[in-house]
N, C-alpha and C positions, 0 to 999 in steps of 0.2 A: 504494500500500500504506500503510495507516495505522501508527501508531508505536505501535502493540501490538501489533501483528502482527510487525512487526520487532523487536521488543524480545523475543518469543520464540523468533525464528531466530539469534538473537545469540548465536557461539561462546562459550566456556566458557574461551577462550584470551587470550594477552597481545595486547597493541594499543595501538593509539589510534584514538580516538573523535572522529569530526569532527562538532561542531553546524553546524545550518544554520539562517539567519533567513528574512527574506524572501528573495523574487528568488534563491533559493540561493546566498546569502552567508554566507559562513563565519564564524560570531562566535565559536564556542571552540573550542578542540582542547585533547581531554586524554589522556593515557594509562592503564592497568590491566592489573591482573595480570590481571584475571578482566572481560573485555569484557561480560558478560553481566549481573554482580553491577552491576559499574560504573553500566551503564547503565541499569539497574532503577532505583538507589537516587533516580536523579532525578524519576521522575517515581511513585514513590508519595506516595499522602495521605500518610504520616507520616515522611517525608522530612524531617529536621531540616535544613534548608539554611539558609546565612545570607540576607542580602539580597540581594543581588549576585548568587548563585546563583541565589536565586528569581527575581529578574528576569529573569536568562539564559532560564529554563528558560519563563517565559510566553512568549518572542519564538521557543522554537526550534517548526519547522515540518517540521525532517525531521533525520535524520542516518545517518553514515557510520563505519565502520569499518574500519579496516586490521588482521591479523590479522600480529604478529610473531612470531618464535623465543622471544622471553624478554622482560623488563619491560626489560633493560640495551638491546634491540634498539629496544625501543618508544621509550624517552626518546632516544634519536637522532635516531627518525622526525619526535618531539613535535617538537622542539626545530628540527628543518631546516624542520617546517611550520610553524612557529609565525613563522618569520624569513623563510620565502616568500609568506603571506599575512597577516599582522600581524592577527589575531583581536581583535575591540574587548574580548574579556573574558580576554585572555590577558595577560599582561605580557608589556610588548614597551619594549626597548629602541631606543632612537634613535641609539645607537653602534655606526653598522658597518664601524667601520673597525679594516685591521689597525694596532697599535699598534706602536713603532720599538724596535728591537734592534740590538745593536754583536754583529758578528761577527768574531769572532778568527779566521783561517783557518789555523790551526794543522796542517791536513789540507796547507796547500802546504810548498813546501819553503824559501820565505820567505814567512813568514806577513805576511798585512796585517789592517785593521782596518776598516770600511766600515759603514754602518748599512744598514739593512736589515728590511723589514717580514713577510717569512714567513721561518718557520724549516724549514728543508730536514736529515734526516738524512742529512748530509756526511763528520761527521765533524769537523765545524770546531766551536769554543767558543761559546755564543750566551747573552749578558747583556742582561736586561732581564725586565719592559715600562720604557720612561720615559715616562712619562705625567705630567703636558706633559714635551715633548720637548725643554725651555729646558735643563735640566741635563745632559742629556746631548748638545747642542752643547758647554756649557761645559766639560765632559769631554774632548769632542776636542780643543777649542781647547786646553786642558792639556797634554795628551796628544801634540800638536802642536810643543807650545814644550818640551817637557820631555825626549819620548823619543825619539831619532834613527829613530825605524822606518817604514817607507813606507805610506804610504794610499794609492797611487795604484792603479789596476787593470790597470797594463800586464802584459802576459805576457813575463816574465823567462828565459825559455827560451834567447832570444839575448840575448847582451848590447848595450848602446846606452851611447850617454855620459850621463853625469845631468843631471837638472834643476837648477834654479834652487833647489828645497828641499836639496841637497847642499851647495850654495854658501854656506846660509844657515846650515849645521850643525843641520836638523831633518829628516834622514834620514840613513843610512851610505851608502846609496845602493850596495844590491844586485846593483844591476841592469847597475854598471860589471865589466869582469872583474878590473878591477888590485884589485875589491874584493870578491873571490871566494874569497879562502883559509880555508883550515879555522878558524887562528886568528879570522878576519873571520865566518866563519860561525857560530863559537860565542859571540864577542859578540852578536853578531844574535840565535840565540835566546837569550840573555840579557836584553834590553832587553826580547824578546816576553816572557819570564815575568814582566819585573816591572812590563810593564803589564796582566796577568792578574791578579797580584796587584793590582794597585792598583785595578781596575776591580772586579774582586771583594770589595773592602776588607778583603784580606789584609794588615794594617798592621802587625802585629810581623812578621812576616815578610819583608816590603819590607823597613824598616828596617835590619832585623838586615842581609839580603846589601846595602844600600846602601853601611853603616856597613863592612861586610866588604870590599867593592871599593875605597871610600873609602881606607883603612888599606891595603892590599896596594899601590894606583897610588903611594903617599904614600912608603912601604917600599922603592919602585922607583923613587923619584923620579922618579915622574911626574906632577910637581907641577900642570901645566894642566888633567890629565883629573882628576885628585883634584879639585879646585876646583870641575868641570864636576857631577860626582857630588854634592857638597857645596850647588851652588847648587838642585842636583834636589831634596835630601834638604828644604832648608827650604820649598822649593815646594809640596813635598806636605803636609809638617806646617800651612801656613799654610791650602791647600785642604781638608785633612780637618777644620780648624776651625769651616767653615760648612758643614760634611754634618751629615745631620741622624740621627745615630748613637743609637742606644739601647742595645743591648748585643751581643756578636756572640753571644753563647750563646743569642738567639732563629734563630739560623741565617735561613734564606728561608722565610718563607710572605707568605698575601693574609692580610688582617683585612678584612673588613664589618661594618660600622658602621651604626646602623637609629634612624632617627627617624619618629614616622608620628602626622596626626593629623587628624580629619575627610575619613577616607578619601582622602587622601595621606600619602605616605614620600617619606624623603629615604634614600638609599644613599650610602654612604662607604668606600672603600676606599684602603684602604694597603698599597703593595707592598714588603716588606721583605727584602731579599736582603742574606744572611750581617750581621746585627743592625742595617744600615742601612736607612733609607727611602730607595727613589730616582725612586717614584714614586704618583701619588695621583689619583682619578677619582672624581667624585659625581653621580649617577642621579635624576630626578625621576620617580614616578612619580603618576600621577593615577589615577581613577574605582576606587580599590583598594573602598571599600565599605567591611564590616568582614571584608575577607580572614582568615585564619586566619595568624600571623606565620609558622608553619612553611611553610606554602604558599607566600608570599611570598616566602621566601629561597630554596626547591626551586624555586622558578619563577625567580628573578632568577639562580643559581648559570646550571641547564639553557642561559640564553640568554648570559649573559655568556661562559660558559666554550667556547660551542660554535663560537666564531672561536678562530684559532692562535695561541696561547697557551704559553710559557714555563711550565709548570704548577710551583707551590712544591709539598713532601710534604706542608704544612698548612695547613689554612685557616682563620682562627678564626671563629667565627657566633656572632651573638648570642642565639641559643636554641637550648634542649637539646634539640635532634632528632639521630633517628636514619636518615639520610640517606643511606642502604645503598645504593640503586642511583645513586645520584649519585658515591658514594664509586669503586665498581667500576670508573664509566663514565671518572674522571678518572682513574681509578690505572693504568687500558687505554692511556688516550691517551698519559699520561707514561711506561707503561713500567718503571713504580714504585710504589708506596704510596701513595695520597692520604690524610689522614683530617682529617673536621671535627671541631673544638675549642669546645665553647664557651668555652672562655679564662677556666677558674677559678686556674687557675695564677697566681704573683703577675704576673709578667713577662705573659702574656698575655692577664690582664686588666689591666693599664696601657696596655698597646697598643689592647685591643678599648674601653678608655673613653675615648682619645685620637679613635679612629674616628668613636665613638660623638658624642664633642662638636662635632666637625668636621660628622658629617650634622646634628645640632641648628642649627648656623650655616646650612648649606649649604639647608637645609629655609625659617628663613627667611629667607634671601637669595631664592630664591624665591619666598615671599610678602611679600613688602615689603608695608606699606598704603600705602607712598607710592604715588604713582601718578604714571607718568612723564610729566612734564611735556608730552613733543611728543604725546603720545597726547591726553593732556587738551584740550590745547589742537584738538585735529583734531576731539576731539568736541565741544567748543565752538564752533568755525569753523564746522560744517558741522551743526549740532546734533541732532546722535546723541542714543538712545536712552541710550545705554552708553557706556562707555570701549572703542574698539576694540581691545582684545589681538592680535584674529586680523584682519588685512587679506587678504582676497584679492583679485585682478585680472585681467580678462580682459582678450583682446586677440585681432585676426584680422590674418591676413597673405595676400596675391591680389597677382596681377598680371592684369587686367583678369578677374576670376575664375575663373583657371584654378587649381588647383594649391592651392585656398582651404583653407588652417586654423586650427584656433584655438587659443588656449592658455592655460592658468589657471595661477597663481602663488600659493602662500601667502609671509606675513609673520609671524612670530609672536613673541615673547618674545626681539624684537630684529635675529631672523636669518629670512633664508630656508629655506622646510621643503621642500626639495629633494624630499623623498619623497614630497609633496602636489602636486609638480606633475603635470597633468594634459594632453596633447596630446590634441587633437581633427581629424581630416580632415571637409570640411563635406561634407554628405550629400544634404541637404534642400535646398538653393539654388543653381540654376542661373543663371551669367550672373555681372553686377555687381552686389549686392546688402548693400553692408557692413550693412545695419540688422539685418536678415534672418540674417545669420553670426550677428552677437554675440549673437541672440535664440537663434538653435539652440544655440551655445556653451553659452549660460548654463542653458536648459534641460538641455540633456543632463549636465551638468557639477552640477547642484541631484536630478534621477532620480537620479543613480548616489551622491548622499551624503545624501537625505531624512531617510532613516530612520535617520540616524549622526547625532541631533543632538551630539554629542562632539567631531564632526568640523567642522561649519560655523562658518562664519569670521562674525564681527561684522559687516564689512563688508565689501561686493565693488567694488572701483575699476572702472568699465569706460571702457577708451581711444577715446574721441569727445568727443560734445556731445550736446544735447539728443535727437538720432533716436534715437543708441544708448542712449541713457538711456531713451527710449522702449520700444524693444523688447526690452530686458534687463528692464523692469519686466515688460511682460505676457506674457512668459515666464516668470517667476516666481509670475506671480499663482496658477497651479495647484495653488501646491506649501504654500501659507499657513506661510513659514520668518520665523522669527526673525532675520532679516537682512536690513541695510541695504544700501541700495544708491548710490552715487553716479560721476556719471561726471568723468571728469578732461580740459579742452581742452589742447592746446599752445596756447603764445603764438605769434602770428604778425603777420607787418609788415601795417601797414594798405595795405590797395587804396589807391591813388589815384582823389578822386573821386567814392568811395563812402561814403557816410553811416549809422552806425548807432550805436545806443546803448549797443550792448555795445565793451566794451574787449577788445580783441584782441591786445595787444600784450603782456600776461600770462599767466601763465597763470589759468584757472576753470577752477570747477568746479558744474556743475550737480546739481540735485537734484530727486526728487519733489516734483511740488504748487506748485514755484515757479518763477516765471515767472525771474526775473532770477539772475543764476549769482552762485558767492560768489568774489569775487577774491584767489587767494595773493598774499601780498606776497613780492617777491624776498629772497632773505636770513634769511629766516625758515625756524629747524629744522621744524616741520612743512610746508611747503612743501619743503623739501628730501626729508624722510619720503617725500610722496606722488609726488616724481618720481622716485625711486630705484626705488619699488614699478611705477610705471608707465612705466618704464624697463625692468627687470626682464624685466615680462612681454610687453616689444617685442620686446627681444633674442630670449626663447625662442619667439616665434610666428616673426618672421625667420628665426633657425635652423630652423626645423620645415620652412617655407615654402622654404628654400635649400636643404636636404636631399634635400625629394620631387622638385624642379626639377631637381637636377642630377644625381637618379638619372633621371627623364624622358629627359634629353639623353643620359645612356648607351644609354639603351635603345634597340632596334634595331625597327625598325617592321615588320620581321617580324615579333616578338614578339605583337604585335596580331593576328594572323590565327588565325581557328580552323583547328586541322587542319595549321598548323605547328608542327613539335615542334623540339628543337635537330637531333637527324640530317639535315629539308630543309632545314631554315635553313642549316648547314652545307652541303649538296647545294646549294643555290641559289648561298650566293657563291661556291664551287669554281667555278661553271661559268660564271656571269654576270662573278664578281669586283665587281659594285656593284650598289647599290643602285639606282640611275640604270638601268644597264641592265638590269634585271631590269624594273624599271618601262616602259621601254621595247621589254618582248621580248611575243610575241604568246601566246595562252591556249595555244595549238595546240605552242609552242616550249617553252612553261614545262609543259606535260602529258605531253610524251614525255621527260621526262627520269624516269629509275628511282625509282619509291618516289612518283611526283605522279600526280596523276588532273586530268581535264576541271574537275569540280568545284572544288576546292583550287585550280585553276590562275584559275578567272574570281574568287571570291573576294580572291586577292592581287592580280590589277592592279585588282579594284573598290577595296581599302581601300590601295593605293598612291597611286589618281589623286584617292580621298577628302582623302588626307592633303595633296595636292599643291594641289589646291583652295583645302583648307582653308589653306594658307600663307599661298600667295595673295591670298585674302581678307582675311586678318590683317594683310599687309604693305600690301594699299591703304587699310584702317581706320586704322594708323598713321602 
């Protein structure tokens, strides 16, 4: 069906809208109130679209729709699909993970303190995000030496003797019974509130009941615990001196912070609970084009917000949008009000320009023009077209070719791109053939990313010498990519005896075109670079390779037979009890058993006495 014909079957209702490129690959997904308007508006002659759209819109070949309840339904849908297939024209975040929270368990009947990355309606207190999560160890360890309360997770139900933290006077230690009395219980929560407050940066308040217990232990001449209170009190004045406090009358919200230029931004965010900052996160994004800024921030809110999140009531943005189903969608999850600010206020806009300066840094910290040294020098070493930002790496793993896979690795902007690794089972090659894997690898692994040049890597390391290097090239030649290729040897002790011109006791690395390899010198950062990366991608093909083997060896060689399902397979060892005698029982013995036929019966002892052969053979070849 062509896409004017579908563009007139297109409901009149809320949704989202799936583009498709080639090979039905999903490049955008977006949402609308009205499916039908939506999708029109792309593809008329006088369609005002920016650039980036326009390009969208030459590569799409078909598309999809899902028809929701409402636009608050739709941006759920967007937003779960947008993070299960990462659309090249969507904004997609690289952070998915949950971020760390201190939970107060105020729900037990001695409350403790534990960190914690999903938030569960318990009933228990829950502070955060901390992002990085450097300050809020240092909190514990405070927290630790300061307030006698328990962290541990033991269940207090029975009582036991105390630990070694009782001993030390940084627990009351609960969990003894001689420390079980009312009086005992109502210090306990005592301590919990005022490390609530103090985690919450309730600080006149702390203060004030410090100063209160202080004076009363003092009045009681209880001069040692007065003292204990007293050493607390400066603990904390000296700790609140390097929090990074602004005013408590901005209460909790997020601030985003937006720098953008030659179609990249840089994101900043600052998380400010009850007038403190206690935590902060900055987003690169790329291929933005010339986005719309409101779009950019509806799109980066929809994805950051849709992992479990601590929601504040406000958020401040740096443009004046009205962001109604975004608002709804966060004020549902919290339970509460959300509303975006763009932060004309005096107070939040010192905060949204603090944000603001921070993405400006963070933007170029990212573009450095220096160019990092071990990079430089690799594409000098090996003389590159380019400086390689993006290294990829392939790599196969067999044991005399059974079980053969392969596996691709990226390098990028420092760190490994975990979400670009790629597993491969080999398909195409029977027997022993390493040249032959890394040639299938590398094709199949350059098809499935051709036409994403966004995606492809500068260089691709592949684990051999000259063969693989061989046949990774003319695997590649099909595809006319913008990418290098070179292959990496181990070093290995010389044969005795045997004469040759290459040095082997290093490591090389081989290249197109050239006969002689280029030698790493030991001790050298890019030598170190390239065996990390091809290191790397050993590990994950081994893994691969050690996974499929040792589900192999579970499996039961019944499993292999047509016409056996788990019911005879279970029927079988009930009544043989092994595997041995069933292999050993006759077609005629294995057929009169209930639920088996003649048929089924000569099949299982042909692909038993197969497998037993097959041993066999394998054990005289080794």
């Amino acid at each position: 069906m062509d896409l004017q014909t579908k563009l007139k079957q297109a409901p009149s209702s809320p949704g989202i809208y799936i583009m498709k490129g080639a090979k039905e690959k999903v490049i955008y997904v977006g949402k609308a109130q009205n499916l039908r308007n939506r999708l029109r508006s792309y593809f008329q002659k006088s369609a005002s679209l920016d650039q980036r759209k326009s390009k969208m819109v030459r590569e799409i070949r078909d598309f999809e729709y899902v028809v929701a309840k409402n636009e608050l339904e739709a941006l759920v849908l967007e937003a779960n699909f947008i993070k299960r297939v990462k659309p090249k024209y969507n904004i997609i975040l690289r952070d998915d993970k949950n971020y760390p929270y201190l939970k107060l368990t105020v729900n037990e009947e001695w409350p403790r303190l534990e960190v914690v990355r999903r938030i569960v309606k318990d009933g228990a207190l829950y502070f955060g995000p901390y992002v990085p999560a450097g300050s809020m160890w240092e909190m514990l360890k405070f927290i630790r030496r300061n307030f006698p309360m328990r962290l541990c997770r033991y269940n207090l139900e029975k009582p036991f003797r105390p630990c070694v933290q009782h001993q030390m006077g940084r627990c009351v230690a609960p969990c003894a019974e001689a420390l079980r009395t009312a009086s005992d219980k109502e210090r306990y929560l005592g301590i919990v509130d005022q490390v609530k407050s103090f985690i919450s940066g309730e600080r006149k308040e702390l203060l004030a009941s410090l100063h209160s217990r202080m004076q009363k232990l003092s009045d009681n001449l209880q001069y040692e615990e007065a003292a204990g209170v007293r050493d607390r009190l400066r603990a904390l004045e000296k700790a609140w001196e390097s929090q990074r406090a602004i005013t408590p009358e901005l209460g909790d919200m997020d601030v985003i912070g937006l720098y953008r230029e030659n179609g990249e931004a840089s994101i900043f965010m600052l998380f400010i609970r009850n007038g403190t900052i206690i935590g902060q996160k900055d987003f690169f994004l790329k291929n933005l084009g010339d986005m719309e800024i409101t779009e950019l921030i509806a799109g980066f809110i929809e994805q950051f917000y849709s992992k479990e999140l601590l929601l504040p009531p406000k958020i401040i943005i740096p443009v004046d949008a009205r962001l109604t189903t975004q608002g709804k969608w966060l004020s549902q999850r919290r339970g509460g009000r959300v509303r975006f600010v763009q932060g004309k206020g005096e107070l939040e806009s010192k905060v949204l320009k603090m944000a603001e300066e921070n993405a400006f840094y963070s933007f170029n910290k990212h573009k450095q023009t220096r160019v990092d040294e071990t990079l430089l020098r690799i594409k000098n070493l090996l003389g590159l077209s380019r400086v390689p930002h993006k290294i990829g790496a392939v790599d196969i793993s067999n044991i005399s070719g059974s079980e053969a896979v392969g596996a691709f690795i990226l390098f990028e902007d420092g760190k490994f791109m975990k979400d670009d690794y790629r597993l491969f089972k080999i398909k195409t090659v029977k027997g022993i053939d390493d040249f032959a894997m890394i040639g299938e690898v590398v094709g199949r692994y350059l098809k499935n990313i051709s036409e994403d040049e966004d995606r492809l890597p500068d260089l691709i390391l592949i684990d051999g010498g000259r063969g693989q290097l061989r046949s990774a090239l003319h695997a590649m030649k099909q595809f006319h990519l913008p990418v290098e290729l070179a292959a990496i040897a181990k070093a290995r002790d010389e044969v005795p005896g045997r004469k040759s011109a290459i040095r082997s006791e290093v490591e090389r690395m081989y290249l197109p075109g050239k006969k002689e390899p280029v030698y790493l010198e030991p001790l050298q950062p890019s030598t170190h670079l390239l065996q990390k990366i091809r290191d790397e991608v050993h590990r994950v093909a081994i893994s691969y390779h050690k996974k499929l083997r040792s589900k192999r060896t579970l499996e039961s060689p019944l499993e292999k037979v047509k016409g056996i399902g788990k019911a005879r397979r279970l029927l079988l060892l009930k009544h043989f009890t092994s595997i041995e005698a069933i292999r050993k029982a006759s077609t005629d013995e294995i057929a009169s058993l209930k639920g088996m036929n003649k048929k089924v019966a000569e099949d299982l002892i042909h692909t038993l006495q197969s497998g037993l052969e097959g041993q066999r053979h394998k054990g005289t070849e080794e």
